[in-house]
N, C-alpha and C positions, 0 to 999 in steps of 0.2 A: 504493500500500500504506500502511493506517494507521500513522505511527510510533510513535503511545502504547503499543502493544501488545509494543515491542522494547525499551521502557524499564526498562533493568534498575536504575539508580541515580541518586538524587536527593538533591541537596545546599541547603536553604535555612538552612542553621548561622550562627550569628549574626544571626539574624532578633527581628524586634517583633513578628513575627505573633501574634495572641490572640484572643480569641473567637471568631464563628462562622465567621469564616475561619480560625483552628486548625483546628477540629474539622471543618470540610471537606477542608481539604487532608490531615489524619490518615486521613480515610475514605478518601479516592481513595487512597492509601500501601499499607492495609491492604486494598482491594478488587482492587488490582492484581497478581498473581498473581506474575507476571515480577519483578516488583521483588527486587532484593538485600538493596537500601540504601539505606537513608535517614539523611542525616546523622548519618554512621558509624553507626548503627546496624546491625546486619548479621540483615537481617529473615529470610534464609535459617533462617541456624544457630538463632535465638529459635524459627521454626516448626519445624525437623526437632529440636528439641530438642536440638540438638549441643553445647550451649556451659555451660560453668558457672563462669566469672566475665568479667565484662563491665567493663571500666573506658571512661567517654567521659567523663573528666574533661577539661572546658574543649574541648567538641567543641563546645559551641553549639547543643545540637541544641534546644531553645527548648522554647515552648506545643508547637508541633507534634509535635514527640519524642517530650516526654511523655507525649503522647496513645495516641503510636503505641505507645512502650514498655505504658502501662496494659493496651491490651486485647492484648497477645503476654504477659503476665507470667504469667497463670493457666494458660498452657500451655507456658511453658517450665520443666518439673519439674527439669530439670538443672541451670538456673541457682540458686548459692550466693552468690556475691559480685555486687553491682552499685555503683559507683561513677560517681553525677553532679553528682558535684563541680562549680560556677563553671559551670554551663548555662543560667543565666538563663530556669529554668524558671518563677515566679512563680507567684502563688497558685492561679493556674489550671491549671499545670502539676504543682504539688506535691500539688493536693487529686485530680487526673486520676489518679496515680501512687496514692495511698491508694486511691483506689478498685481500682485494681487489685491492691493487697494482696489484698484481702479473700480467706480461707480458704487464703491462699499457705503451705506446709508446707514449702518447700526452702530457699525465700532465708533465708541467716544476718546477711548484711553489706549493709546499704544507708547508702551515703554521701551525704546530699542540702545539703552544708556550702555554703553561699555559692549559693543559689538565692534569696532574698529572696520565699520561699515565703511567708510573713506568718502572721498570728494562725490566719485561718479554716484553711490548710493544717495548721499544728498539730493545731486540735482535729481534722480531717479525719483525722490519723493516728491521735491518738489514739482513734479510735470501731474502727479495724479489727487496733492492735496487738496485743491478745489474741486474735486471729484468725489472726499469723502462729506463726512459731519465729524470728523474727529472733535474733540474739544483739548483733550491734551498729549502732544507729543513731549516726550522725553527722548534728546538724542544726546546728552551729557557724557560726556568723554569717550567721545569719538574724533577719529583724527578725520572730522570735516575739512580742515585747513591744511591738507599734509602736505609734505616737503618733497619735491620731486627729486629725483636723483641729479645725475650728472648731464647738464644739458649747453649743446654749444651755441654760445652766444649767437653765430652766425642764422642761428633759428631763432631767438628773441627778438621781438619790435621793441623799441623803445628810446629814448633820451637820454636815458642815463641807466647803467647799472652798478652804482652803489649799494647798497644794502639798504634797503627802505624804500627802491624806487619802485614806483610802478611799471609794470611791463606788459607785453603781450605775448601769448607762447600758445601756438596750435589754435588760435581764435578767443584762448579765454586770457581774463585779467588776474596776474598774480603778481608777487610783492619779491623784491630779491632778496633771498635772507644767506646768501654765500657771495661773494663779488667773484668774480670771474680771476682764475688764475694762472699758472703761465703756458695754459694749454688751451686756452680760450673756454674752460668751461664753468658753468656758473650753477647756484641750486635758487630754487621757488619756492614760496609758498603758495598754495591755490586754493583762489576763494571763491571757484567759481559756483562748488556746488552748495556754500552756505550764501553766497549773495543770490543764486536761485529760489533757494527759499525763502529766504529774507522778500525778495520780489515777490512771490505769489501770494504772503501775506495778505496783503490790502482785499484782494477775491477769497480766503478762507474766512465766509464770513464764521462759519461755527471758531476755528479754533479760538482758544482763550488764555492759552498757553503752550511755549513754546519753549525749552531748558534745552541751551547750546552752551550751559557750564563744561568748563576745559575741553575746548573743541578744536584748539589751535590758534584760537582768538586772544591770545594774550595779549597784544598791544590796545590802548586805546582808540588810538586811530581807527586801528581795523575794527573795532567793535563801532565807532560810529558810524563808520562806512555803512556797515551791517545795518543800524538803526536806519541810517539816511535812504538805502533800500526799502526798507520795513513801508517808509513813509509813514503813517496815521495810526499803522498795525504794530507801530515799535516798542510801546507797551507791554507787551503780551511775551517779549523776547525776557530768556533768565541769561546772563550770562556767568 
């Protein structure tokens, strides 16, 4: 007798797993009928739509999770609160999760603090935040602002590249936080994907809170940059 088919719950929490092996092993998760659970996840109640708030703070449920969580979110209408706090979901897990936002009308509270979601997950959210009713995001110490590696000047636009200047790199706007040294290569900071959301504020009419505490935004400057996007909505930002 086959035993895949008796498989009611599966645990790979605290895992590296990432690309197309995430999103394989999220398929077979989701193709598997029997299943309950996956790294605490509890796939049952997400489908019979039983559950309306879900906390897996520091369950580890990883790339894979998140994958799984993405395509159960647009059919669990019940669920209000979701906290995945410290899950080491990553950029590939945080922009999987946006994607399942999209036209989501229930969820109020999602907490995705200390996933090291990065830049691209930011602006990911923000393309589908005026699409939900969240009321409070938590993205608190995520390297929203991360620092790019080694990149040669001869690809930067700009005026100056002292450390503090403004620049342009690949169409977005970031801050030089390395000056260029004697091989012509310089580092960035990239703000592209928290001044994305900073933007879309003013259209999220639900949210009411937004915590971008240690997100890379340590200077002032750059935090009013941030506000002066916000526009009207810059209230509601925690830094």
């Amino acid at each position: 007798m086959p035993l895949i088919p008796l498989l009611c719950d599966h645990s790979v929490c605290y895992n590296t797993i990432t690309g197309d092996t995430a999103d394989r092993l999220a398929t077979v998760v989701l193709e598997h009928a029997a299943m309950t659970d996956f790294c605490g996840i509890p796939l049952a109640s997400l489908r019979e739509n039983s559950i309306t708030e879900l906390n897996l703070e520091r369950k580890g449920v990883g790339v894979p999770g998140a994958i799984v969580l993405s395509k159960l979110l647009p059919s669990a209408a019940a669920l209000t609160s979701l906290n995945l706090q410290d899950n080491h979901l990553g950029p590939k897990g945080g922009a999987a999760l946006a994607d399942g936002l999209k036209g989501n009308s229930t969820l109020k509270e999602l907490n995705l603090g200390y996933n090291k979601i990065g830049v691209e997950s930011a602006s990911a959210l923000a393309a589908v935040l005026t699409e939900t009713m969240i009321t409070n995001l938590n993205l608190a110490s995520n390297n929203l602002a991360g620092e790019t590696g080694y990149i040669k000047t001869s690809e930067v636009q700009g005026s100056s590249f002292e450390v503090g200047a403004k620049v342009t790199y690949e169409g977005r706007e970031m801050m030089v936080s390395m000056a260029p040294d004697s091989d012509g290569e310089m580092k960035m900071y990239d703000f592209s994907g928290v001044m994305a959301l900073a933007a879309c504020l003013p259209e999220c009419r639900s949210l009411t809170s937004l915590n971008l505490a240690y997100t890379g935004l340590s200077d002032q400057a750059n935090k009013q940059a941030v506000k002066d996007a916000a526009g009207s909505s810059a209230s509601i930002i925690t830094f």
